[in-house]
N, C-alpha and C positions, 0 to 999 in steps of 0.2 A: 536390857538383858537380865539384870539382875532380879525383876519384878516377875519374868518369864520362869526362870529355873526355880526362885521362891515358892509360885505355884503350883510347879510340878506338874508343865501342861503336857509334858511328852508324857504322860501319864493318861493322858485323858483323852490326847488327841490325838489323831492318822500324821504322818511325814507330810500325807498330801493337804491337808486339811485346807493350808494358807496358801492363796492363786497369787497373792504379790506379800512379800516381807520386805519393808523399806528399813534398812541397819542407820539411827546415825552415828556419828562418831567411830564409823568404819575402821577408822585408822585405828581403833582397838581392839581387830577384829582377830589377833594372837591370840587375845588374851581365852583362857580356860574355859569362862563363864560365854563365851561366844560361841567357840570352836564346839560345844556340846550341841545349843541350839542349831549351829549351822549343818553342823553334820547331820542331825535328825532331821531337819524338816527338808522338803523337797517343793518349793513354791513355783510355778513357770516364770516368775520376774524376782530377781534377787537386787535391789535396788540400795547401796551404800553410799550414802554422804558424810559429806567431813568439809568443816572449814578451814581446816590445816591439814594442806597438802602433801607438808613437807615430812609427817610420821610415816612411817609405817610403810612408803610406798615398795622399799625393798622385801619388805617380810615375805613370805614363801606363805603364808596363810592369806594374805591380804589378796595376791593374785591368784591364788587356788579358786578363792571363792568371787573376784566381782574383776570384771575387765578395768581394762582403765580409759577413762573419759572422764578430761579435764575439764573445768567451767570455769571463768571466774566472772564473779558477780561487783561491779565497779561504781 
């Protein structure tokens, strides 16, 4: 995310631009530097992963923006 806002892509690109945005480390997805990129772009598949389950799952940002569907990988 931080490599995204450094470039200043909302700048350059449409909301619609990107057809899948795959988020990792989801469970960050409060944070400032997120909540800009997510709000602006508009992709048909919003796909977040996290290997710790246990952040963030309360946040009101977190379920705004990705359902929830657990996996675990054993």
């Amino acid at each position: 995310m931080q490599s995204f806002n450094s470039k200043k892509l909302t700048d350059v690109v449409k909301p619609d631009f990107y057809d899948d945005i795959v988020v990792d480390e989801c469970h960050n997805v409060a944070a400032p530097s997120y909540q800009e990129l997510l709000d602006y772009f508009r992709p048909k598949t919003l796909l977040g992963l996290t290997a710790d389950s246990s952040k963030k799952w309360n946040d009101r940002y977190f379920f705004r923006s990705f359902r929830h569907y657990e996996r675990s990988v054993s």
